[in-house]
N, C-alpha and C positions, 0 to 999 in steps of 0.2 A: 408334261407329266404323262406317262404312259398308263395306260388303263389297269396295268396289275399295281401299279405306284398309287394311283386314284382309287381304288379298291382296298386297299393296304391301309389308304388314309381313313376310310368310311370307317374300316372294321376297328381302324385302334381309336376313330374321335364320332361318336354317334352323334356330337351337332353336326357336323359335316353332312351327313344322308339325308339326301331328299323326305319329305315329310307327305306322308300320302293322305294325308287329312284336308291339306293343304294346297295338292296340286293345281287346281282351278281358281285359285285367291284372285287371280287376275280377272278372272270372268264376271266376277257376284261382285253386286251393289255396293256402293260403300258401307250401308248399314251392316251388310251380310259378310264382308271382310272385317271390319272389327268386330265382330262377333264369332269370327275364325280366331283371331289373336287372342282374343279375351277368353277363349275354350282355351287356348294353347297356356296362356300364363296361370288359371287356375288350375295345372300340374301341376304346377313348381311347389308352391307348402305344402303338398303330400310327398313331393319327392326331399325336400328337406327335412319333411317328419320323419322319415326313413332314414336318415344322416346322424342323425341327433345321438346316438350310443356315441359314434366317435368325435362328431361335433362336442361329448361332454366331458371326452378325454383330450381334447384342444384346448378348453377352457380349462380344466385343471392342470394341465400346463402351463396355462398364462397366468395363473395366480399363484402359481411355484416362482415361475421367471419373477414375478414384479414383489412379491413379500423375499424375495431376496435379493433387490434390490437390482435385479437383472431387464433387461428390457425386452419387448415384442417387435418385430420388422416384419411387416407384411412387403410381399413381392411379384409383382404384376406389369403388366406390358396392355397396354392399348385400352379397352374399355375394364379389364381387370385393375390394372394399373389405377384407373382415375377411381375405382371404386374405395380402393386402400386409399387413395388420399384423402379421399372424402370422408371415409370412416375414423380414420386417424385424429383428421383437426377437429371435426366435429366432439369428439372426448374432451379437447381444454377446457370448452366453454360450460359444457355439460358436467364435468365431473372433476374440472380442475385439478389435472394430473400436470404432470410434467412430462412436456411435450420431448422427451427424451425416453419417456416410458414408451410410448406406441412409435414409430418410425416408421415409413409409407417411402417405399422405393417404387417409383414409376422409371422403366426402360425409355430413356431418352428423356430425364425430365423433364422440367415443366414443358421446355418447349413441344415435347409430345400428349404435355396434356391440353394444351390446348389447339394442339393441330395434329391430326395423326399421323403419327410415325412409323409403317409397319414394318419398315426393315430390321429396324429394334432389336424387336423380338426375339429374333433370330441370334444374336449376339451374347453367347453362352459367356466368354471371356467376361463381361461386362457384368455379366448375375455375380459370378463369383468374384469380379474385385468388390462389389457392391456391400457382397457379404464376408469381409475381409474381416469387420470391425467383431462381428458376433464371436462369442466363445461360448465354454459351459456355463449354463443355466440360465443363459439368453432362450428366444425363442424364434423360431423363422416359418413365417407361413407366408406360401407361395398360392398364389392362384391362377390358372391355367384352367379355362375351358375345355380344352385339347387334353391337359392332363402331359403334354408333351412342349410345352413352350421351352427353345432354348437357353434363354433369359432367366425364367424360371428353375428350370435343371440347372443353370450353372449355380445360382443363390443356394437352393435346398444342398447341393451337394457338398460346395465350400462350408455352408452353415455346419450341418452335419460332422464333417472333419474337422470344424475346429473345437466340437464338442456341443454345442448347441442342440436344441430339439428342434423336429422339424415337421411342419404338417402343409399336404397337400391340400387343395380344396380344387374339386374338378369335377366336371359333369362326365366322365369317364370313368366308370369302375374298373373297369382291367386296365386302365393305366399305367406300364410299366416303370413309369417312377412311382407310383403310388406302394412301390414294394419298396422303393429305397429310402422312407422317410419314417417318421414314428408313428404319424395316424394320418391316414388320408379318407378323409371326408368326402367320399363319391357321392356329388346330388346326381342322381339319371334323370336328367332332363328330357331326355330324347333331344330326337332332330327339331329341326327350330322351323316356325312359320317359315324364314327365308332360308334356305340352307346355308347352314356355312354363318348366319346372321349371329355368333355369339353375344351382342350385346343385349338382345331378347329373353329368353328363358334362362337363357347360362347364366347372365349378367344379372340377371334380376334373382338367381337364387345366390351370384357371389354376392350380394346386398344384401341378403336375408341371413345368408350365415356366419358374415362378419359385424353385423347389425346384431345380431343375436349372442355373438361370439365375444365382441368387446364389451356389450351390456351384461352379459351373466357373469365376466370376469371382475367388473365394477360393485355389483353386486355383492359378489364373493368377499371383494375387498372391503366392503363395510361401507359403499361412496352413496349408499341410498336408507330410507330408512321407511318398511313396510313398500310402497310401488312409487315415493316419493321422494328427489333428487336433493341431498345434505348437501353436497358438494360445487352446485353449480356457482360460477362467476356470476356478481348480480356487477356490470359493467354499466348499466344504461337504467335508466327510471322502471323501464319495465321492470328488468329482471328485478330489482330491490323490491317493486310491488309483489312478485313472486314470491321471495322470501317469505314476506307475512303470509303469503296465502298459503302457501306451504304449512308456515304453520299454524294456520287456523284448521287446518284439513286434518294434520297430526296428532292436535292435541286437542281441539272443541273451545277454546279460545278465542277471546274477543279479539276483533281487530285490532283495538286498541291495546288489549296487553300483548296481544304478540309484538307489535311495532316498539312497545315501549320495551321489554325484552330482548327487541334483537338488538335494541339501542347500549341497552347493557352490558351486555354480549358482544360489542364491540363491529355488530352484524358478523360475525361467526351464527350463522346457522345451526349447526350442529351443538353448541352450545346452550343457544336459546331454546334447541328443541326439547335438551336434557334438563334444562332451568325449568321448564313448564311441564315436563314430563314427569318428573321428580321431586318436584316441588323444591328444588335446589339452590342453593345461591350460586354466580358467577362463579368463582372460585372452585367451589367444588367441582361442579359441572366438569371447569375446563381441567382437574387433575384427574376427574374421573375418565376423562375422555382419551386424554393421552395413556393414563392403565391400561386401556382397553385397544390402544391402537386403531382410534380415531373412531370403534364402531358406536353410533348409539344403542343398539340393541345391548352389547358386550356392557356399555358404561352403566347403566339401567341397571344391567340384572346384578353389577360389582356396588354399584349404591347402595340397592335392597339388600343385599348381604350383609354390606359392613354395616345397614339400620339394624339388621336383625342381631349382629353379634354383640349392637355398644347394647340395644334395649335387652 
């Protein structure tokens, strides 16, 4: 790479630039080098609090794609990549979607996720078969530290043309794809403890805004009720002890009637939450739930109505 080619890279990816806070990390003690990193990762939630307008226009796109039945594809290559798988699967368990609602395309599948691949990346062809399946009212969100991954540009662009919405996520503000998508979510991380090290600050703020991104979407959807999860899988003794405690926390209920509730309930959760919230029987709870489109909040307040109109 020629010095104006290197210079070209700096100006269009500021992880790339050397970090002058940082120059001497080699020199100071080990106490005093994580105490360098640890300055460097508490930017990052001010640089995503600054993201957050258009972070909130990505999230009401993903609750447009998925109440019409459309689906989300996130699109990443190397530590961007594993970050989308990870946020992806971690939704089933937690909010019991269908793992056909969130999609995590990693450049070079698994086998790149578990051993890196960086040729990958580079393979614009490959973004766009990838994103072949998307159409209108789907959603594709791409992430690129760089803000210029090929892999990435080839997915947003296919997405795009086939009608689809499309959102960057990039520690690059002047990212010139960040002009060719529907909202691009610029964190300015700056340069990284190591240069060039995107899995540091970049990575840790793509965690933060797709962490924050698929939760307020869930949210939106009715999958919680107050900061407590209706939704989750209870697969294993734990989780079913959850359930109860869940709802002891929501309603001020004994352990014992919640357990025996959720038993009624069929352990539908959200059911039992509405039996104790409403003083409801089964039956109704669960017609009231489906009116509402699964929310508790919605089912509640259609209760109290139709009480108020029979009395």
């Amino acid at each position: 790479m020629t010095d104006s080619e290197l210079e070209a890279v700096k100006v269009a990816a500021p992880t790339e630039g050397a970090n002058p806070r940082t120059r001497d990390i080699d020199l100071r003690s080990t106490l005093d080098m994580l105490r360098l990193i640890n300055d460097e990762d508490r930017l990052v939630a001010p640089a995503v609090r600054a993201a957050l307008p258009e972070l909130a226009k990505a999230v009401d796109l993903g609750v447009s794609a998925l109440m019409a039945g459309r689906s989300i594809h996130y699109f990443g290559a190397g530590s961007s990549g594993r970050i989308a798988v990870l946020d992806a699967a971690e939704l089933l368990p937690t909010y019991t979607i269908d793992p056909r609602q969130f999609v995590a395309h990693h450049a070079g599948g698994l086998a790149a996720f578990e051993q890196a691949m960086e040729n990958v990346e580079d393979d614009e062809a490959t973004g766009a078969a990838e994103a072949l399946g998307l159409g209108a009212g789907d959603l594709a969100i791409g992430l690129s530290a760089s803000g210029r991954t090929p892999y990435v540009a080839g997915a947003l662009r296919a997405a795009g043309a086939a009608g689809a919405a499309t959102v960057l996520v990039s520690s690059n503000p002047p990212a010139p794809l960040g002009e060719q998508v529907d909202v691009h979510v610029a964190v300015a991380t700056g340069p990284e403890v190591i240069a060039g090290s995107t899995r540091m600050k970049a990575g840790t703020a793509q965690k933060l805004v797709l962490n924050t991104f698929s939760t307020a979407v869930m949210i939106r959807l009715g999958r919680t009720y107050s900061n407590l999860m209706t939704d989750v899988t209870a697969t294993n003794a734990k989780l079913r002890g959850r359930l109860v405690t869940i709802l002891e926390e929501a309603t001020g209920r004994t352990e014992e009637q919640c357990a025996r509730t959720l038993t009624a309930a069929e352990g539908d959760l959200k059911v039992a939450l509405v039996c104790l919230l409403a003083d409801a029987p089964v039956g109704e709870a669960r017609i009231a739930l489906q009116a509402a489109g699964g929310g508790v909040r919605a089912a509640l307040a259609d209760l109290a109505t139709s009480r108020k109109e029979v009395s």
